[in-house]
C-alpha positions as CSV (number, residue, x, y, z in Angstrom):
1,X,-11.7,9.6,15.2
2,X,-14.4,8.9,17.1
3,X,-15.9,4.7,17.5
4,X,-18.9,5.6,14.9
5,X,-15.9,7.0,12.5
6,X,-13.8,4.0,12.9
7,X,-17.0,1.5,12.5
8,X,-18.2,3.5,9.3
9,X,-14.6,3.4,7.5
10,X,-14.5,-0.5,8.6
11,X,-17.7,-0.8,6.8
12,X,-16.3,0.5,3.9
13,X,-13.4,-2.0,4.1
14,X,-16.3,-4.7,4.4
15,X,-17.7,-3.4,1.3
16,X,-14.3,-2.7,-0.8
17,X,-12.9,-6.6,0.5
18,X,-16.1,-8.5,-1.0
19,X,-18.5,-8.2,1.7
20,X,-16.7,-11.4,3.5
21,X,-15.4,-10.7,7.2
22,X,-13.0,-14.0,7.3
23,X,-10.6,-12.2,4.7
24,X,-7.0,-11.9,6.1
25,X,-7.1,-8.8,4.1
26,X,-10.2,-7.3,5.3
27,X,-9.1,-8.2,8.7
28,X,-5.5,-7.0,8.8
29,X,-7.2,-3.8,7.6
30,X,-9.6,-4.0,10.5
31,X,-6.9,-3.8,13.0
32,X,-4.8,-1.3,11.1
33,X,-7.9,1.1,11.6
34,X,-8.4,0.2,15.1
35,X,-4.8,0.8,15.8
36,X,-5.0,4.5,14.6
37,X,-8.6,4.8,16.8
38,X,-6.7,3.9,19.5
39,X,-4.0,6.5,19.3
40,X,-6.7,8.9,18.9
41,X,-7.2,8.1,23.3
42,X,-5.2,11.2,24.6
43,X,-5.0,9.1,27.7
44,X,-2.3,6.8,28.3
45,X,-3.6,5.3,30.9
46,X,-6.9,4.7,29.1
47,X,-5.6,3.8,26.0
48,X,-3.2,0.6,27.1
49,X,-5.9,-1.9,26.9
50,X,-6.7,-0.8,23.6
51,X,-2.9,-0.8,22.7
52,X,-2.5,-4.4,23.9
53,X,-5.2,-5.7,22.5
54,X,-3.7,-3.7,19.3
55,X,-0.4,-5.4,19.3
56,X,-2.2,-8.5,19.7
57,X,-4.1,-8.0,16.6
58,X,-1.0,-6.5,14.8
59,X,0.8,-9.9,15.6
60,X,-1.4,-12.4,15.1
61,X,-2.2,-10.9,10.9
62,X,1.4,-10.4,10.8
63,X,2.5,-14.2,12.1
64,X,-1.0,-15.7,11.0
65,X,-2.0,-14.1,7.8
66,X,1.5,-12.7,6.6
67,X,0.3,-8.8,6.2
68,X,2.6,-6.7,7.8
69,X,0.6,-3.1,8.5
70,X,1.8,-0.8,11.3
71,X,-0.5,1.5,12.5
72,X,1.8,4.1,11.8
73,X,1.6,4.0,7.8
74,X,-1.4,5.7,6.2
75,X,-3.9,4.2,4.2
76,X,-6.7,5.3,2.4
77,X,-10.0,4.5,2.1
78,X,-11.7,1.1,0.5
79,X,-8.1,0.1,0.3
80,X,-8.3,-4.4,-1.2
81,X,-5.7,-6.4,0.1
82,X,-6.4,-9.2,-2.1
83,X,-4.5,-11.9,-0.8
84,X,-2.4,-12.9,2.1
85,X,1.2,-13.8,2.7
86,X,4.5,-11.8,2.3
87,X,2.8,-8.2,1.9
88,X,5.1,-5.8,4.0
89,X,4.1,-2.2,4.4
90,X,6.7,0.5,5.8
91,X,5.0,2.7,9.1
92,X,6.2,5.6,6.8
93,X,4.5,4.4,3.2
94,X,1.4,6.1,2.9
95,X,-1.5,4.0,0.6
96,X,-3.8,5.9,-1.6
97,X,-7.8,5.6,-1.6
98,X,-8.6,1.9,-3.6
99,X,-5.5,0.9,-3.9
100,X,-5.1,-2.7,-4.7
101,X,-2.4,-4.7,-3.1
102,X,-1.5,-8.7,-3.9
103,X,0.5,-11.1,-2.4
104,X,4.2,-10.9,-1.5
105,X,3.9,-7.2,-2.1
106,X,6.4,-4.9,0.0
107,X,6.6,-1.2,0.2
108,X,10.0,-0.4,1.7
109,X,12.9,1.4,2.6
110,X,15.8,1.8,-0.3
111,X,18.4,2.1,2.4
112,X,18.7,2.0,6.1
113,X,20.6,5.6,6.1
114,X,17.1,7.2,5.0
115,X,14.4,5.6,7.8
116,X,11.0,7.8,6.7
117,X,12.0,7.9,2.6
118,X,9.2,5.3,2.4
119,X,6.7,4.7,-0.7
120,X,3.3,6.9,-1.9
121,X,0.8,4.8,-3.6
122,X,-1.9,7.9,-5.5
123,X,-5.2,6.1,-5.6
124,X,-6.4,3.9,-7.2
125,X,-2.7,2.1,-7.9
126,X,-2.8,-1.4,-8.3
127,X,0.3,-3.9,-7.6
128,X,0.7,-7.3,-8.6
129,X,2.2,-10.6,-7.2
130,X,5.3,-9.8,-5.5
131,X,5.7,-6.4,-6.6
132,X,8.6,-4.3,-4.9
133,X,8.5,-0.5,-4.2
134,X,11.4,0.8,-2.6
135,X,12.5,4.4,-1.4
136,X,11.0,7.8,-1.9
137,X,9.1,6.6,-4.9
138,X,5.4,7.9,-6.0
139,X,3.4,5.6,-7.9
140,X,0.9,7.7,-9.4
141,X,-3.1,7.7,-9.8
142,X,-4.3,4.9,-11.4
143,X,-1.2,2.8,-12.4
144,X,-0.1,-0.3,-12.7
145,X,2.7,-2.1,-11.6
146,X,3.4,-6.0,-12.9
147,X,4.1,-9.4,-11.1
148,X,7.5,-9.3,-9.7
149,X,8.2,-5.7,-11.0
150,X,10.9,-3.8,-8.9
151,X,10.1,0.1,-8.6
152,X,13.0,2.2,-7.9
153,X,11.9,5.1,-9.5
154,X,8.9,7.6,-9.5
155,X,5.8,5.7,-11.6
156,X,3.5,8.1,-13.8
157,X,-0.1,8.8,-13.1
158,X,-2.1,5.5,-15.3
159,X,1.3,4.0,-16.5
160,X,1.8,0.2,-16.5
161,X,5.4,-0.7,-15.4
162,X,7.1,-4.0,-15.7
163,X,10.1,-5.6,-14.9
164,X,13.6,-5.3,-13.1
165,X,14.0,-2.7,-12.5
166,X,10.6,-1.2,-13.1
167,X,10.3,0.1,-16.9
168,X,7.5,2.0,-18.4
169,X,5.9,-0.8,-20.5
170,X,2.8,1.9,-21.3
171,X,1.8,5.2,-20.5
172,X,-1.4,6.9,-20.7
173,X,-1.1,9.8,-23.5
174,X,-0.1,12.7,-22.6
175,X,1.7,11.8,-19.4
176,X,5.6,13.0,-19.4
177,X,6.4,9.1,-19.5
178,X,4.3,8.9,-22.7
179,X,5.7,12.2,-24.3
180,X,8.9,12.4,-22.1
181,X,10.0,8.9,-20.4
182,X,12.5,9.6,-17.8
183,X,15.6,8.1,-17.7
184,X,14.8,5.3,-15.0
185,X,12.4,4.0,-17.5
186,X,12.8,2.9,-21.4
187,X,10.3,4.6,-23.7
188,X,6.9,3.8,-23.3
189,X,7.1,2.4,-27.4
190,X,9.3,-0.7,-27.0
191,X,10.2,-0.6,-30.3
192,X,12.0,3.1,-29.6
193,X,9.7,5.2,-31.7
């Protein structure tokens, strides 16, 4: 990625985070992208600088602003973090295009025994307060997952899941959650119909 590359996708990140550069989310995005520039430097030599000055970035939205985003993960494009404090991102999850993320939001490991079996957000998800995603799990296009929700289980394209763990509160039609819910879920009708 070259500097006009990294500046252009930063701009978008402007745009996507309302336009306003003091954002801890905006920010903390700002130095996840410059953290993957800098890897782009073949050089080792020539890229230290940019990989202290990286680190120091890292730290400071991770002990500051409470957003923990390695450069390691992979995140889409006109991605919101929408607030700060307890968001925790795995260097293995990988973060759709507009995804929305809130506070105390973490996108982790199920188990130690399994390093890399991290979280995929499709675009366009959206989490709320303090939601949990945890293991090999894909959140699909467009859904939702509630406050507090814990997601141990694969999450439909445009479903809306709730709860502990995560249950299929509803489903677009004709989704396999809305037709078919899998067992990790209830059925997308509460009522059982």
């Amino acid at each position: 990625m070259r500097v006009g590359e990294l500046l252009s996708v930063i701009g978008e990140d402007y745009r996507a985070n309302g336009r306003d550069w003091t954002r801890p989310g905006f920010r903390a995005l700002a130095a996840y992208r410059f953290g993957v520039w800098r890897m782009g430097i073949r050089s080792k030599l020539l890229r230290a600088p940019f990989s202290i000055l990286y680190r120091a970035l890292y730290r400071f939205c991770r002990n500051v602003y409470g957003i923990e985003l390695p450069y390691s993960a992979r995140v889409g494009r006109k991605v919101i973090i929408e607030h700060q404090g307890g968001i925790v991102v795995h260097g293995a999850a990988i973060i759709g295009d507009r995804c929305i993320l809130r506070q105390n939001c973490t996108l982790g490991l199920r188990t130690l025994d399994a390093p890399n079996e991290a979280p995929v957000l499709m675009e366009g998800v959206s989490l709320g307060a303090g939601a949990v995603v945890l293991g090999k799990v894909t959140v699909g296009a467009n859904a939702m997952v509630g406050a507090n929700a814990v997601v141990l289980a694969d999450v439909p394209a445009g479903a809306v899941v709730v709860g502990v763990p995560a249950r299929v509160l509803r489903a677009s039609p004709g989704s396999a959650a809305f037709l078919h819910a899998p067992d990790a879920y209830a059925e997308a009708d509460p009522r059982g119909r």
